[in-house]
MIPA-505215 format. One record per residue (C-alpha): residue in one letter; x, y, z. Coordinates in Angstrom, 3 decimals, always signed. Example, Ala and Ser with C-alpha at 12.3 -4.5 7.8 and 13.67 -1.06 7.14 Angstrom:
! MIPA-505215
+----+----------+----------+----------+
| aa |     east |    north |       up |
+----+----------+----------+----------+
|  A |  +12.300 |   -4.500 |   +7.800 |
|  S |  +13.670 |   -1.060 |   +7.140 |
+----+----------+----------+----------+
END
This chain:
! MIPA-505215
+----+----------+----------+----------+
| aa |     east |    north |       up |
+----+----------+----------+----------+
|  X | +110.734 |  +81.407 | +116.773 |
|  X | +109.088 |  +82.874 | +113.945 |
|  X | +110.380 |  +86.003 | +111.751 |
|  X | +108.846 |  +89.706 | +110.668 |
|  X | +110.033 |  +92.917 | +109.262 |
|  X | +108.294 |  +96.430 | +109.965 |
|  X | +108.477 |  +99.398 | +107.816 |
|  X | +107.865 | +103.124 | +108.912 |
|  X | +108.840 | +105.591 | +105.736 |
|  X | +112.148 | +106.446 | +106.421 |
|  X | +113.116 | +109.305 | +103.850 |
|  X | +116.564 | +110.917 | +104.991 |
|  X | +117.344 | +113.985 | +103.845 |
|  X | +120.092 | +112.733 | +101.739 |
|  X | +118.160 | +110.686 | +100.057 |
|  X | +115.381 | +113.586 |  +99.162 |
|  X | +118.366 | +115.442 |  +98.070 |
|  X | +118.927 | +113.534 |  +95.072 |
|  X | +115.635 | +111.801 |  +94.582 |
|  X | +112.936 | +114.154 |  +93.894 |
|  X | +110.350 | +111.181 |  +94.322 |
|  X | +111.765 | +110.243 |  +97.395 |
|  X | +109.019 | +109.898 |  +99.178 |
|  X | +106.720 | +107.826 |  +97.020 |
|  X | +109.505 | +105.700 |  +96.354 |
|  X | +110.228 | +105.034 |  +99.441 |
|  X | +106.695 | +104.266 | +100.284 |
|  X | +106.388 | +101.903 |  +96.824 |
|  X | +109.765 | +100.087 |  +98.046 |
|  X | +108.225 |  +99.497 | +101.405 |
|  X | +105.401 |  +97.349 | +100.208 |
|  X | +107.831 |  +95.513 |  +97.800 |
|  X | +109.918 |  +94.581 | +100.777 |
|  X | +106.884 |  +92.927 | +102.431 |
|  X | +105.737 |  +91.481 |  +99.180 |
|  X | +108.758 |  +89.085 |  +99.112 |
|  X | +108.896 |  +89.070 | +103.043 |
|  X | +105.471 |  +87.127 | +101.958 |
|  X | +107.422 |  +84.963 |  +99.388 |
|  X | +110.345 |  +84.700 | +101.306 |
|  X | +108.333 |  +83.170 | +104.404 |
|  X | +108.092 |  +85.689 | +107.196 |
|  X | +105.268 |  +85.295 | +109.098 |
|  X | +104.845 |  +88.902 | +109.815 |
|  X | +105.162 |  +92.671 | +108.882 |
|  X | +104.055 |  +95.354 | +110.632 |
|  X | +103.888 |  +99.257 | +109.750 |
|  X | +104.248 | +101.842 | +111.613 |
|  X | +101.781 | +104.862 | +112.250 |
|  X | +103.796 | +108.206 | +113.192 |
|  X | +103.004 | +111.686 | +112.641 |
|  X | +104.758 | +114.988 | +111.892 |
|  X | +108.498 | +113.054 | +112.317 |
|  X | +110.112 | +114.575 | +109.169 |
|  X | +112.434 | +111.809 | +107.763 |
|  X | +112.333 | +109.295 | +110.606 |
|  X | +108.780 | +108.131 | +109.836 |
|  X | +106.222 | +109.701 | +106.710 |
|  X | +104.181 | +106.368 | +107.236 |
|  X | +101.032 | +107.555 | +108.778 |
|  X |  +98.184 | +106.264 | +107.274 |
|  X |  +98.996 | +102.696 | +107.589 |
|  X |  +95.416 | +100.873 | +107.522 |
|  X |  +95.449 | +102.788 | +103.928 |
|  X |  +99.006 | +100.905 | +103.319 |
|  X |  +98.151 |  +97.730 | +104.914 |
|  X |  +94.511 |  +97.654 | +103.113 |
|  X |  +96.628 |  +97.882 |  +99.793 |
|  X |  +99.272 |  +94.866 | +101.457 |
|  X |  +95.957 |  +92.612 | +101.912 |
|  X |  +95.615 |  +92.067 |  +98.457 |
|  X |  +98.872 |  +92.064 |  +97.278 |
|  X | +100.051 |  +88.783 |  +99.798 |
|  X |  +98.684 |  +85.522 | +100.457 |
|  X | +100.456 |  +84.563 | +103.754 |
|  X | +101.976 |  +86.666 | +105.452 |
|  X | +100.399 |  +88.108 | +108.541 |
|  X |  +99.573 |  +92.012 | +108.459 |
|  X | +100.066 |  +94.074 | +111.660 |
|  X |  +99.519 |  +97.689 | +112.728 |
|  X | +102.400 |  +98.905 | +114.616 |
|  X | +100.655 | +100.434 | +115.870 |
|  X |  +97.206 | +101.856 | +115.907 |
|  X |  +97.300 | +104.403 | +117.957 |
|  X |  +93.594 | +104.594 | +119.600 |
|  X |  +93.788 | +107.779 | +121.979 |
|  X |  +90.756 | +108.951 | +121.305 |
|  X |  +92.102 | +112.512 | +120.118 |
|  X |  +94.460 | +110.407 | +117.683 |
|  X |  +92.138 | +108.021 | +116.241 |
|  X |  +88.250 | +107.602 | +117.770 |
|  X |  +88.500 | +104.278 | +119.418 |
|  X |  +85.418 | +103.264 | +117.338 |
|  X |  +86.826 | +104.140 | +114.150 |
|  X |  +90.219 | +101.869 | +115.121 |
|  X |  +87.882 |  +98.939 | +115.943 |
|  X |  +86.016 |  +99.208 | +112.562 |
|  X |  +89.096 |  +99.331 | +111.044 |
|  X |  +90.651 |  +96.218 | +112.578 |
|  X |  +87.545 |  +94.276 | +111.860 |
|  X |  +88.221 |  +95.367 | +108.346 |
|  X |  +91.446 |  +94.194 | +108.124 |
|  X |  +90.622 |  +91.192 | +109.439 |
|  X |  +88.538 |  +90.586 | +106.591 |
|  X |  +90.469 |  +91.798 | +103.584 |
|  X |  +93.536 |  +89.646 | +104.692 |
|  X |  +91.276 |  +86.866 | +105.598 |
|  X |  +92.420 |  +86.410 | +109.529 |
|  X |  +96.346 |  +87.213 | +108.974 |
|  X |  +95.595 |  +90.881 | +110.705 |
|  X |  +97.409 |  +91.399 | +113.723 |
|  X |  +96.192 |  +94.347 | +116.059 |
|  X |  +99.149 |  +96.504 | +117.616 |
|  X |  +98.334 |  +99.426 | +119.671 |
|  X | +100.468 | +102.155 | +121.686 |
|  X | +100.649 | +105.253 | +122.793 |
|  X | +102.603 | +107.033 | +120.343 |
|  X | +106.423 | +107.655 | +119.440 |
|  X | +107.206 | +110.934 | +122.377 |
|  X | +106.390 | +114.294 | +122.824 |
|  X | +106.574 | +115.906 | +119.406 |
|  X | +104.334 | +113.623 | +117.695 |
|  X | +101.912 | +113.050 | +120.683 |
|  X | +101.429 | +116.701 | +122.127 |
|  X | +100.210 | +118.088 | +118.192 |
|  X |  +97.332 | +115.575 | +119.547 |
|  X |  +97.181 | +117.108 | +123.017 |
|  X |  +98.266 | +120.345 | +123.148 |
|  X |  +98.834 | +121.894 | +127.127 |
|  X |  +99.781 | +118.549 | +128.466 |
|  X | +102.853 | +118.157 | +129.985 |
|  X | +103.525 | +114.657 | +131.454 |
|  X | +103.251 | +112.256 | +128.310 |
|  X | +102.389 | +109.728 | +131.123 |
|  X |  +98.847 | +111.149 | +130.870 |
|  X |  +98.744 | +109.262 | +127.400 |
|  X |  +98.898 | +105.855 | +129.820 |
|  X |  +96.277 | +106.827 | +131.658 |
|  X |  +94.136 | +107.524 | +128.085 |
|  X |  +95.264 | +103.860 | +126.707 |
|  X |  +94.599 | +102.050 | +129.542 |
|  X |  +91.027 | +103.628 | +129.989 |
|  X |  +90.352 | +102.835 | +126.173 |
|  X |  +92.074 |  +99.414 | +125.668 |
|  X |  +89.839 |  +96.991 | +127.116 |
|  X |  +86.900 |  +98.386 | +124.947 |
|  X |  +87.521 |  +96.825 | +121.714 |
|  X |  +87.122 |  +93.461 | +122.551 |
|  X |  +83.589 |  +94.377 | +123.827 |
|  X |  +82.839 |  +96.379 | +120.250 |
|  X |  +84.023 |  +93.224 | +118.365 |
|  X |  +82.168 |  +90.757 | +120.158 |
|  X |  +79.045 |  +92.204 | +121.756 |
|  X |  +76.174 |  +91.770 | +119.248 |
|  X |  +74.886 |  +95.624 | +120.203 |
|  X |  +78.564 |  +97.937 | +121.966 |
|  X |  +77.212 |  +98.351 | +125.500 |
|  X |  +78.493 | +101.578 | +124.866 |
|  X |  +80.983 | +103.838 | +127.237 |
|  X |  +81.105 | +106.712 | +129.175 |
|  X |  +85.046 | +107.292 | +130.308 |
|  X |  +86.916 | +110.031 | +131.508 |
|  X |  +88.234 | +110.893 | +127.910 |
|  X |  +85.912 | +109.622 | +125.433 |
|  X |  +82.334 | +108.416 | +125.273 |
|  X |  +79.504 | +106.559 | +123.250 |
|  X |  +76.154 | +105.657 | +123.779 |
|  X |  +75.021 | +101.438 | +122.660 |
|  X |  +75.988 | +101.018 | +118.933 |
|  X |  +76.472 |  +98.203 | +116.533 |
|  X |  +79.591 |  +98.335 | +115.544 |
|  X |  +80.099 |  +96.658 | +112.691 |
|  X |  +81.724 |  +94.916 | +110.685 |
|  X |  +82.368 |  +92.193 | +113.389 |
|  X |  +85.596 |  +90.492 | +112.798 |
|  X |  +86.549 |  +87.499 | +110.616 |
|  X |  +85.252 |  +84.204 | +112.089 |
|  X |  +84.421 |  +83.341 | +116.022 |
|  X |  +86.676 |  +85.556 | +117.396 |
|  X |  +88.725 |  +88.348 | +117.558 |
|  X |  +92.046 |  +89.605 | +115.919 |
|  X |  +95.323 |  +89.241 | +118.026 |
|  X |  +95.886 |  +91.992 | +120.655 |
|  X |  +99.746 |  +93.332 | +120.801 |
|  X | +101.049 |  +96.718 | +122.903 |
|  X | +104.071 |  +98.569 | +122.478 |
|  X | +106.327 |  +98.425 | +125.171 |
|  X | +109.715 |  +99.869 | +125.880 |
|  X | +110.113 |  +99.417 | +129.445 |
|  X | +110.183 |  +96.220 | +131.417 |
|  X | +107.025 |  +97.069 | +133.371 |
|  X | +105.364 |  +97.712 | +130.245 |
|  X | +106.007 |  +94.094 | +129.387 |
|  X | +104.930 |  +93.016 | +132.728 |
|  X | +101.631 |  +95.253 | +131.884 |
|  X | +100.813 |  +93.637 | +128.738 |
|  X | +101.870 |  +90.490 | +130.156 |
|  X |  +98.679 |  +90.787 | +132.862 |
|  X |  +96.329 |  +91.835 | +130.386 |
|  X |  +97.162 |  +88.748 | +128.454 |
|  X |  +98.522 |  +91.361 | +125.355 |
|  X | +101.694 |  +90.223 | +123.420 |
|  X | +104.375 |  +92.680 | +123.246 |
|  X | +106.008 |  +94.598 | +120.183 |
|  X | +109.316 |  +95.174 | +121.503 |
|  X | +110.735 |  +98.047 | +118.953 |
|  X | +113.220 |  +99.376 | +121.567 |
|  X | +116.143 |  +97.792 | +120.146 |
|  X | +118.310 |  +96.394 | +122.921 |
|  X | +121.241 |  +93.452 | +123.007 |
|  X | +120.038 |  +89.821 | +124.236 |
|  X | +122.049 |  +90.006 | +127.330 |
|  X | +119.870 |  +92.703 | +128.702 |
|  X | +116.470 |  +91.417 | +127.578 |
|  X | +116.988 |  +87.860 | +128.723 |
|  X | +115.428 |  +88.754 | +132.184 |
|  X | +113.082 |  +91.064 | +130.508 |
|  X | +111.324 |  +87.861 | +128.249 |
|  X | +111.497 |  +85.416 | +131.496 |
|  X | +109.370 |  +88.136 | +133.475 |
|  X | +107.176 |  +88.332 | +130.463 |
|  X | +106.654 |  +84.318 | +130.511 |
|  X | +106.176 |  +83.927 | +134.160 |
|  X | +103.659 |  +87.027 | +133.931 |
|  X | +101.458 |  +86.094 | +131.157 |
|  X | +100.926 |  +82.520 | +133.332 |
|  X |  +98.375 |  +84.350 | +135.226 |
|  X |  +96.916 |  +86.844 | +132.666 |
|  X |  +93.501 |  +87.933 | +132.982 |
|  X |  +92.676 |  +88.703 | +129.605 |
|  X |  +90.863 |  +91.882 | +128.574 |
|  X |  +90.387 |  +90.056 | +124.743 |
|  X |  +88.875 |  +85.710 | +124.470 |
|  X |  +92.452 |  +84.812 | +124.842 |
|  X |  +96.060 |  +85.520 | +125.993 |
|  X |  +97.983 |  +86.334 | +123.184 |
|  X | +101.504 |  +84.931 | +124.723 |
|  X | +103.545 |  +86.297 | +122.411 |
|  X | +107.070 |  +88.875 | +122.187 |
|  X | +108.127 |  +89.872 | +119.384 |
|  X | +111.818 |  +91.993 | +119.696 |
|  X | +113.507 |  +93.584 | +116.656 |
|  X | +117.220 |  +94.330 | +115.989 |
|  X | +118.607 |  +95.728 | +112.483 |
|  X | +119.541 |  +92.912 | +109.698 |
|  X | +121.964 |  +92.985 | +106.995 |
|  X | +122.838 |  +89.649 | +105.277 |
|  X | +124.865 |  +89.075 | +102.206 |
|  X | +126.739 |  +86.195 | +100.406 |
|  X | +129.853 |  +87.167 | +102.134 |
|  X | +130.424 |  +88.811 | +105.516 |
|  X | +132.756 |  +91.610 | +104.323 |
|  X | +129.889 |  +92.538 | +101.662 |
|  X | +127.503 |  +92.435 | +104.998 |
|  X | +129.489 |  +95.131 | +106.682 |
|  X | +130.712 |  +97.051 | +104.417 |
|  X | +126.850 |  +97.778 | +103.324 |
|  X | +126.131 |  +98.226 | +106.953 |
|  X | +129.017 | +101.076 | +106.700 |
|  X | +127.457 | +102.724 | +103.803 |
|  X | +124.163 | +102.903 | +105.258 |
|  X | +124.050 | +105.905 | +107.027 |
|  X | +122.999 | +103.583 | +109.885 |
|  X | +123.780 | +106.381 | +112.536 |
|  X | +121.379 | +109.271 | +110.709 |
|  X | +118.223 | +106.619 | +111.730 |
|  X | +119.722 | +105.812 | +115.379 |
|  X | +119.879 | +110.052 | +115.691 |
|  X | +116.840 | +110.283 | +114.762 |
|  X | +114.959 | +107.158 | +116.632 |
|  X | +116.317 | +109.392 | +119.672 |
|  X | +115.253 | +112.508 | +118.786 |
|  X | +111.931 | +111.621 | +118.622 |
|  X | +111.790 | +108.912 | +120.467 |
|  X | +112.108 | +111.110 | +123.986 |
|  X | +110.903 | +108.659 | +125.809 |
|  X | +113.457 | +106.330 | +125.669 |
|  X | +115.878 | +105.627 | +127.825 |
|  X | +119.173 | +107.715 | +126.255 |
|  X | +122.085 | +105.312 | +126.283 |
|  X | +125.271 | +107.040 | +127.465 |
|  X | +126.981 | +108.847 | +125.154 |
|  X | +124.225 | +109.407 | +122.220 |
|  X | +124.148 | +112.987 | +121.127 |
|  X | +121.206 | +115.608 | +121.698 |
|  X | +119.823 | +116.712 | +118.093 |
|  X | +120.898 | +117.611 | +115.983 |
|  X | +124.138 | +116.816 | +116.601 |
|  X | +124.514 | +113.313 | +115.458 |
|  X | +125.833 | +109.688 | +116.351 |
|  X | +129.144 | +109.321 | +114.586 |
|  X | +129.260 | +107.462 | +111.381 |
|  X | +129.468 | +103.682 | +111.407 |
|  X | +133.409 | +102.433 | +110.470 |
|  X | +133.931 |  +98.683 | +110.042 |
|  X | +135.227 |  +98.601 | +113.818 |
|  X | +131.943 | +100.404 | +114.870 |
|  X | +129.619 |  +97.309 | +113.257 |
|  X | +132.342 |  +94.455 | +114.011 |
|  X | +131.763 |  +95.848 | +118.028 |
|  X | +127.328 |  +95.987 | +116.988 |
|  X | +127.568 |  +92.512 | +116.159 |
|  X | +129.772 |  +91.557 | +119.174 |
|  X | +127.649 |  +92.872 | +121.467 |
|  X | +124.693 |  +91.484 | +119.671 |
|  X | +122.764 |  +94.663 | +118.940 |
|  X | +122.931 |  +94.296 | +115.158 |
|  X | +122.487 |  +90.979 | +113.167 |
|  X | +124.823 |  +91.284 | +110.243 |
|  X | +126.613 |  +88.916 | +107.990 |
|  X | +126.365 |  +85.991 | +105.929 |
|  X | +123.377 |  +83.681 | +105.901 |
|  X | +125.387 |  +81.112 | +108.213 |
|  X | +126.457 |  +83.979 | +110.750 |
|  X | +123.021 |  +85.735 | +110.598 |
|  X | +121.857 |  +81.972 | +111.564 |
|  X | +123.555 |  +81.740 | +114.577 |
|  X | +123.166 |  +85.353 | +115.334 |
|  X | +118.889 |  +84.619 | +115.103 |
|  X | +119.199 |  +81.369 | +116.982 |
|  X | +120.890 |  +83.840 | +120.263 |
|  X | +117.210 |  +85.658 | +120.254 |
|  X | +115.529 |  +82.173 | +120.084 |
|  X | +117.639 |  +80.764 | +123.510 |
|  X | +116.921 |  +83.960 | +124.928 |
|  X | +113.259 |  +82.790 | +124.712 |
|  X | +111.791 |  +85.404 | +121.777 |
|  X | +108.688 |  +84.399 | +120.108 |
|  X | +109.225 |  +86.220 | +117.529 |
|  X | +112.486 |  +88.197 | +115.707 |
|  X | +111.515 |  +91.416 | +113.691 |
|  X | +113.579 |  +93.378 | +111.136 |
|  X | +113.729 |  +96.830 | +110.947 |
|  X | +113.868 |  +97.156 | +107.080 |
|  X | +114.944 |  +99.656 | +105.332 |
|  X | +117.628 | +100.953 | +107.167 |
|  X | +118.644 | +103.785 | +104.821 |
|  X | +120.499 | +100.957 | +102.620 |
|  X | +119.908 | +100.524 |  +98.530 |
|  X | +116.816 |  +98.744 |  +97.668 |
|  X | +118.690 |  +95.944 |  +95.712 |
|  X | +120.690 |  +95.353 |  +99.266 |
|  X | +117.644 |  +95.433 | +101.489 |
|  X | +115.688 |  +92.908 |  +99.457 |
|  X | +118.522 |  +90.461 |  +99.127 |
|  X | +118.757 |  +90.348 | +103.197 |
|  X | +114.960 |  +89.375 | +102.703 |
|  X | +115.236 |  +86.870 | +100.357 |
|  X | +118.700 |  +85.101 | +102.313 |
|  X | +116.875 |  +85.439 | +105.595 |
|  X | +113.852 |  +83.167 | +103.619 |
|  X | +116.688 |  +80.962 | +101.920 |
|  X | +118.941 |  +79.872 | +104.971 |
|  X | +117.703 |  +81.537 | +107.869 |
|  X | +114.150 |  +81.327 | +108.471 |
|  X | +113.616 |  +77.161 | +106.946 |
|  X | +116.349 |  +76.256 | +110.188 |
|  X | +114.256 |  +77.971 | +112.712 |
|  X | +110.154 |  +78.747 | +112.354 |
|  X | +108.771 |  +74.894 | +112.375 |
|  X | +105.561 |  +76.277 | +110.732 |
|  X | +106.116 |  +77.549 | +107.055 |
|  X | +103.198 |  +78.104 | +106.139 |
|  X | +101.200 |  +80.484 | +108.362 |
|  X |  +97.932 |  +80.459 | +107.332 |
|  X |  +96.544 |  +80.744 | +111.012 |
|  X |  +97.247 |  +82.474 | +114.942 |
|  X |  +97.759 |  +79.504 | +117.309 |
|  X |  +95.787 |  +81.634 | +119.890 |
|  X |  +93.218 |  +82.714 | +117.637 |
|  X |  +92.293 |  +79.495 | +116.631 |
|  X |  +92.307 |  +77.809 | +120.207 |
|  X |  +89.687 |  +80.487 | +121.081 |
|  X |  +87.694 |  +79.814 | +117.913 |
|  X |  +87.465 |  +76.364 | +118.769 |
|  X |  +86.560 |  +76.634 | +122.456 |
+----+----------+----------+----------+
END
């Protein structure tokens, strides 16, 4: 199993409150985390692009963020999660010319996430008078299988689609080497997988959900992806699943940081604009709010494995649950509304003791897939 950490601009009110800078700091801390996530040996960070989702998310121009993140790693592998390529969002052209890009400036470490956008507040400013944010499937699905065709099709046959057209192009630059980057969706919902699965996509699982319940989830994804017919040159077999991570040198430290996070304010707010997510029982409309966190609250989180928090030898065997349950890959969502110092310790313990007894392949300077299809 191999480790990542995605980032998204979280600025909290409280935190604006007493900060005037708060947002470029935030942003600045962001690509500092992901600077030693590249020291510390994670294979991969990916960034978030939201719109209009006041204090959840202000990171919205992340080929901008993740152009600046080329330069500043060596290793590490850079993903957008997501691009968003509805063609009212982002022109499915411009997306591919970007990726291609990307692909370049990080040398082959890009990793191309798509999706169709967080829920109804941020996606209806795109497409105002619809009603059924299903529609947006219908949009992604039509628009998907394109860029594979604009990356590796000497002159873009061109398209003419229900929701977006163009006539033959080049479309240039063509990507990095003999191939194409990796091709990742979004899903929350276990069809979703089972749709990415088909189309030979790997899946960016940012619903966070316990391992009991995704188990059966991962196993459909696996038998799935056997018969794939690939809309890219190769199945990318591949989930990644994320859960919140707080290590420290002891476990009381661990929790008690996990207490003075504020960890509920996110969780309120992942569901407030999250709408389409399913809404466990019991979570509050907005603005009321999830109550805080006590020390009972996170010692029942890590029991029922939906947070991974503790010292580096309990954080261990918390990862190596994800890994029998037959993850790929185990993302962090960092920062969590916790001080920078704490946030980039948990990075640099997770590289110390965590990720050296787990991911086999340190040094990441290739995509399995990728390179299979290169070499074909």
């Amino acid at each position: 199993m191999e480790f990542g950490l995605f980032v998204q601009g979280y600025v909290p009110a409280a935190r604006a409150r007493t900060d005037p800078q708060a947002e470029h700091n935030a942003l600045v801390e962001e690509t500092e985390y992901v600077i030693q996530a590249d020291k510390s040996g994670f294979k991969y960070a990916w960034a978030s692009e939201h719109h209009f989702l006041e204090e959840y998310s202000h990171l919205s121009a992340n080929d901008v963020f993740l152009g600046y993140l080329a330069h500043a790693t060596d290793r590490i592998h850079l993903g957008s999660g997501i691009f968003n390529p509805l063609p009212q969002v982002n022109h499915p052209v411009k997306v591919a010319e970007k990726v291609a890009m990307l692909d370049h400036l990080t040398g082959g470490r890009f990793e191309f996430g798509s999706g169709r956008g967080a829920g109804s507040h941020e996606i209806l400013g795109f497409l105002p008078g619809v009603t059924d944010m299903n529609h947006t499937k219908e949009i992604w699905e039509e628009t998907i299988a394109e860029f594979p065709k604009m990356w590796l099709q000497d002159e873009y046959q061109g398209f003419q689609g229900q929701h977006w057209s163009l006539p033959p192009r080049k479309i240039l630059p063509k990507p990095y080497g003999g191939s194409h980057p990796a091709m990742w969706y979004a899903a929350g919902s276990p069809s979703s997988y089972a749709m990415a699965a088909k189309k030979g996509l790997g899946v960016l699982g940012f619903s966070v959900q316990k391992v009991s319940d995704m188990e059966w989830v991962l196993e459909s994804y696996k038998g799935a992806v056997k018969d794939a017919r690939p809309i890219g040159g190769y199945v990318n077999d591949n989930v990644m699943v994320t859960s919140t991570a707080i290590c420290a040198e002891t476990t009381q430290k661990a929790k008690q940081i996990a207490v003075d996070g504020g960890l509920n304010y996110l969780q309120s707010l992942l569901f407030r604009y999250h709408d389409t997510f399913p809404r466990p029982q019991g979570i509050p409309q907005w603005p009321e709010l999830i109550p805080d966190y006590t020390e009972e609250v996170v010692d029942l989180l890590i029991a029922e494995e939906l947070m991974i928090c503790g010292n580096p030898e309990e954080v261990l065997r918390q990862c190596k649950r994800w890994e029998q349950a037959g993850a790929d890959q185990l993302s962090f969502g960092l920062p969590i509304g916790i001080p920078y110092e704490d946030t980039m310790n948990t990075i640099k313990l997770i590289g110390e003791h965590v990720i050296p007894q787990i991911d086999t392949d340190p040094v990441h300077r290739t995509t399995r897939f990728r390179d299979a299809a290169r070499n074909s």
